[in-house]
N, C-alpha and C positions, 0 to 999 in steps of 0.2 A: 517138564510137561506143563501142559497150560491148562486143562481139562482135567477133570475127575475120573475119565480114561486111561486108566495103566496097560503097558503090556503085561501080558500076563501067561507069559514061558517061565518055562519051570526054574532058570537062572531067576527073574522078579518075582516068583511065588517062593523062591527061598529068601532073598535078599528083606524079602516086606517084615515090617514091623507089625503089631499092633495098633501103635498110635498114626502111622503114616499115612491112610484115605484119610484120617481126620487133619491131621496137616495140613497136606492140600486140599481139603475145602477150606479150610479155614486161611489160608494164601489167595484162595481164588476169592474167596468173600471178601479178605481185606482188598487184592486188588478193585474187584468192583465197587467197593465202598469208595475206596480215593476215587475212581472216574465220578461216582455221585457225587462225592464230594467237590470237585474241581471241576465236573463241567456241567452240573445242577440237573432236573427232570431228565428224563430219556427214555425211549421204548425200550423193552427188553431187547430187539434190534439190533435197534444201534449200541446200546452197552455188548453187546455181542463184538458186533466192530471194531468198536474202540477198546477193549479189553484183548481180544483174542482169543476168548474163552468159544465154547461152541454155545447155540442158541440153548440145547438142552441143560447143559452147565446153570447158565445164565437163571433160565423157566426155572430149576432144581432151588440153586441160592435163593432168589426173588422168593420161592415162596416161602421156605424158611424164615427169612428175614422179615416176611408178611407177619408169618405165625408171630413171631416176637416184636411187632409190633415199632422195626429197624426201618419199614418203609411203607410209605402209602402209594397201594396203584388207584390211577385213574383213567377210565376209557378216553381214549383223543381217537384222534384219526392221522392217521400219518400216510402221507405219499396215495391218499385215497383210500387206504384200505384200515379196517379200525387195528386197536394197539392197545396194547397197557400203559400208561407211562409210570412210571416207576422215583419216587421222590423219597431222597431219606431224609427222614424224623428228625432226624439231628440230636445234637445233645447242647449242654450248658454251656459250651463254648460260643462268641458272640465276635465278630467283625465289624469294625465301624468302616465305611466308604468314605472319605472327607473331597468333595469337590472343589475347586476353588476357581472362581470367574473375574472378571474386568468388576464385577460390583454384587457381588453374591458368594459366600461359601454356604454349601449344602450338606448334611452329614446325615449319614443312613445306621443305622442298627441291624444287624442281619446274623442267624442262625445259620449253622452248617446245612438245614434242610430247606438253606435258598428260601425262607421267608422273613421281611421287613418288620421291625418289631418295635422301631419308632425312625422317624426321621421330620427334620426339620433344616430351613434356609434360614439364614441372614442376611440382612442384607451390606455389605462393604463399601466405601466411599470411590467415587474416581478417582485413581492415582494413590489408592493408601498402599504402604509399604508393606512388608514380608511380614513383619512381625506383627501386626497389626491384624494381618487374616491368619495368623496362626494363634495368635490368642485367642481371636473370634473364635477358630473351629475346637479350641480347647475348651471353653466355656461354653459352646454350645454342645460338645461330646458330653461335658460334666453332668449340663442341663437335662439331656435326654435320656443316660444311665438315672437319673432320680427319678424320671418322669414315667420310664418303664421299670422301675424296681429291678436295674438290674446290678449286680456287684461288681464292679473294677475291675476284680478276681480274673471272672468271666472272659476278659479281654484277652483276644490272643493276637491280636493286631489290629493296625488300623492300615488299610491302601489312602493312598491321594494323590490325584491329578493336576494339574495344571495347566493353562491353553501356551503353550510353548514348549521347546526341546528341550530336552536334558541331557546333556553328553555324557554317556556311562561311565569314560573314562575317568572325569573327575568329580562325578555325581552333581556337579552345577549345572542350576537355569543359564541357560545359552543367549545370547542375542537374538533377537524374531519373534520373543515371548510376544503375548497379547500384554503382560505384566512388564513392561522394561522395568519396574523399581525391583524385580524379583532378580532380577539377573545380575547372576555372579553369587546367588544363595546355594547351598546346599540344602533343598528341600528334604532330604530325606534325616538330614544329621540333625536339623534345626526343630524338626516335626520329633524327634523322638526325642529331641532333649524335653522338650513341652509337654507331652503327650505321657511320657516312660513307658510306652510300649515298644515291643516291634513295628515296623513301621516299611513300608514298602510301597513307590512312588512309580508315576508313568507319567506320559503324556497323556492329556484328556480324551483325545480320539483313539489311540489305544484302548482305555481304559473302556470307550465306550463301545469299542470293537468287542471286547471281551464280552461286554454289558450284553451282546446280542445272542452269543451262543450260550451263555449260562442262564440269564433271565429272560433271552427272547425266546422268539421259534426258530432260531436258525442251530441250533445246536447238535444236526447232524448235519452241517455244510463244513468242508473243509477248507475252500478259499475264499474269503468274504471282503468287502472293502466296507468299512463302514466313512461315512462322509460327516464329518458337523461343519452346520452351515450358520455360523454365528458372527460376532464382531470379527474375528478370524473365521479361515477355513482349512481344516484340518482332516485327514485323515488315518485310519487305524487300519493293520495289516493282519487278516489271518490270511497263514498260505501252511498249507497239509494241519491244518487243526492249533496252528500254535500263533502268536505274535511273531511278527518278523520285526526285527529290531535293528537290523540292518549291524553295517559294523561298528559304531560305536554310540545306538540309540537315537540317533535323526533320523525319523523317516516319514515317510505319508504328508511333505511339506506342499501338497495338492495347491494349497493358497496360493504358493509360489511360482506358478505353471507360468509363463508369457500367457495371456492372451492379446496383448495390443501390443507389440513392440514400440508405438508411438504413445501412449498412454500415460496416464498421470505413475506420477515417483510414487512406488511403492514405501513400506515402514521399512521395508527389507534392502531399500537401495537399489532395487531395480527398476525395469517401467514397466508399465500394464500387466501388472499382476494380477492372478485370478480372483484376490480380495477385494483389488482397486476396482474392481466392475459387478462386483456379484455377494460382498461381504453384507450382512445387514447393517452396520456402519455406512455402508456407500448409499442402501437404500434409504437410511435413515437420511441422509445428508440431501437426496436427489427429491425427496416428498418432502421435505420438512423447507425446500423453495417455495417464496410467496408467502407461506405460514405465517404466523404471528407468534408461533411458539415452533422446538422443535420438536418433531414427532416421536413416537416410540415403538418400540418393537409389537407389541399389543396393537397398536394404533396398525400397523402394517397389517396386521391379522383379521382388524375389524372393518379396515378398507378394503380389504380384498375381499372379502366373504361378502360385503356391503354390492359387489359389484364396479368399485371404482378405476375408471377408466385409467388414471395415470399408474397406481400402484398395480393393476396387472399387467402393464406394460413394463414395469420397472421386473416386476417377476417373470415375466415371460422372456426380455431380454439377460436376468439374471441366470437363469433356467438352462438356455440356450448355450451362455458360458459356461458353466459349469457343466451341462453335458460332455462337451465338447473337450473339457479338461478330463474327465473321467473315461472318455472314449480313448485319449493316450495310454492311462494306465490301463483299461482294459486293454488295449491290444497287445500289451508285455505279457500280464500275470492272467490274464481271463478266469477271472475269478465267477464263482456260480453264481454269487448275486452282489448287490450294490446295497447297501439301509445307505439311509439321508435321516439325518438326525438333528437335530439344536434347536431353539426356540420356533422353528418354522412349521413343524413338522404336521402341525394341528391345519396346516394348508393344504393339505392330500394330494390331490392330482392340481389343485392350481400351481402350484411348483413341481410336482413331478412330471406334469405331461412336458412341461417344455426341456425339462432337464431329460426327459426320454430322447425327445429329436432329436436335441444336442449331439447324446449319446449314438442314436441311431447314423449320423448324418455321418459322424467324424469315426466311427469304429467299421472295423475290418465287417462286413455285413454277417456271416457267419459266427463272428463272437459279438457283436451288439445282439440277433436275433437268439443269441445262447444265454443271455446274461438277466438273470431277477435281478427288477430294482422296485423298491420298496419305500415303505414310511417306517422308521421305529416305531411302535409303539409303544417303548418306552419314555419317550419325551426327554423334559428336561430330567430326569432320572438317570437317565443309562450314563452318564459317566461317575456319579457316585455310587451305584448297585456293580458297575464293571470295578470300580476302587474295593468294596466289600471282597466282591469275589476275585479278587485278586492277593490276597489275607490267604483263601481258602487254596491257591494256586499253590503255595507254599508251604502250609500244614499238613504235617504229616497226618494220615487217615487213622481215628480209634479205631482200636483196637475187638470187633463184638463176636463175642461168643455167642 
């Protein structure tokens, strides 16, 4: 049974124990706890949902767990109609998220009750090696357990990303990375020799895919694409609530879409790839003409908001392509919504309205006019906060009386 509802014929009024209603609440509570656990805030609702327990069930535990103090509600609005959201407490157990980029590792602190409890970036050289950004993220983990007085002890793992595949089969960085010096590492074996924790690795758009349904608002969507639009361009797969990881951990390689068949030699070996026209590398390269220096990703952000004529044209035609790649994959998987995420994102509707047409022009008209596409919100964040809670993916749920 999934409910606090027994039958209750006289064969189950004999068979009943004493201890047995308490039991199962205390099953249906730890289940509810692991979904709080693993997929962070949610209305009493949708914990309904995704548990299988009935709403009264759910209303019964919640408040209980209020009384002691297991979880905090707060009024939202959900689907237009107001809600509880319902956030656990947590306890002494702590996740680090360790991000790692073309020139930056980022590292997050985070509680089972999905709040950040320090985090801090470094910043890493063009072209440094594997070991060199895993020492970085070691000594900045070290740095930030002192800085929030928290004990080692505490640690039940650490997730981390990377802008490239990792083939599950032999746990190595793959060819295509944004990192070519990383490939042919086993990130996952090399991080915990460093680290001595648990340790558990993804692709950065996965990671940051996760990042949306535990720390955004999308965490009652069941099929989501999330997009990062960076020096690469990457994608992360929920389809029924979960990552899809395809058959052996390559997937969501969106960068790699043709768009020019006639087009400049992709890193990948191919031609007119959807990086080669639309990556912020490409933008960097096409503004940073005439200049006297070359530009920066900032610099993209502060010409566009400034109004300047050439970089929203460079957005607009980037925009365009990348719709237009994402109108593919929605016509397979028609997922409820799109996020667009990576250093762009603080550009709102200057890169989404045109990545909308994109979307609109090239998708089947019934699933582009079905499909939310969005900004994260969570910025440069969401692929170390998706690394954290990906620690929590994995942790068995305490146990509360």
């Amino acid at each position: 049974m999934l409910d606090d509802e027994q039958p209750t014929g006289p064969a189950q009024r004999r068979a009943r124990n004493p201890g047995s209603q308490s039991a199962l609440r205390s099953r249906n509570q730890q289940r509810l706890t692991q979904q709080l656990l693993k997929g962070g805030p949610a209305t009493q609702a949708d914990l309904a949902r995704s548990t299988g327990l009935s709403t009264a069930t759910v209303s019964n535990i919640v408040k209980s767990m209020a009384a002691a103090d297991l979880v905090t509600l707060t009024p939202v609005t959900s689907s237009g109609r107001r809600a509880m959201s319902v956030r656990y407490n947590g306890d002494s157990a702590i996740a680090a998220g360790i991000d790692f980029g073309r020139s930056h590792v980022r590292v997050v602190l985070a509680n089972t009750g999905y709040h950040v409890l320090a985090e801090e970036e470094a910043p890493l050289p063009r072209g440094h090696q594997a070991v060199e950004g895993i020492q970085t993220a070691s000594r900045l983990l070290d740095k930030l357990l002192k800085k929030a007085g928290i004990s080692r002890s505490q640690l039940i793992g650490a997730g981390a990303g990377i802008p490239g595949p990792i083939d599950s089969r032999s746990g190595k960085v793959i060819r295509g990375a944004i990192l070519p010096e990383w490939v042919g590492i086993n990130l996952h074996d090399e991080l915990e020799k460093a680290l001595k924790i648990p340790v558990f690795v993804d692709n950065d758009a996965n990671l940051g895919a996760l990042a949306q349904l535990t720390w955004g608002d999308q965490g009652n969507v069941s099929n989501l694409m999330f997009v990062k639009i960076g020096t690469g361009i990457g994608a992360g797969l929920i389809l029924q609530g979960a990552l899809f990881h395809g058959s052996f951990g390559v997937t969501g390689e969106i960068g790699h879409v043709t768009i020019d068949e006639h087009g400049l030699i992709c890193r990948c070996g191919n031609r007119g790839c959807l990086e080669t026209v639309a990556s912020t590398a490409t933008m960097v390269e096409l503004l940073s003409r005439g200049q006297d220096r070359p530009i920066s990703t900032a610099d993209i952000l502060s010409q566009a908001m400034s109004g300047d004529p050439a970089t929203l044209r460079v957005l607009d035609d980037a925009g365009m392509a990348i719709g237009r790649a994402l109108a593919n994959v929605a016509n397979l998987i028609s997922p409820d919504v799109i996020v667009i995420g990576g250093p762009l994102t603080e550009l709102g509707d200057l890169l989404l309205a045109p990545i909308r047409r994109g979307l609109l022009r090239h998708a089947v008209p019934v699933i582009g006019d079905s499909i939310g596409l969005k900004m994260s919100h969570l910025t440069s964040r969401a692929e170390a906060l998706g690394a954290a809670a990906l620690v929590f993916q994995h942790e068995p749920a305490p146990i509360n009386s």
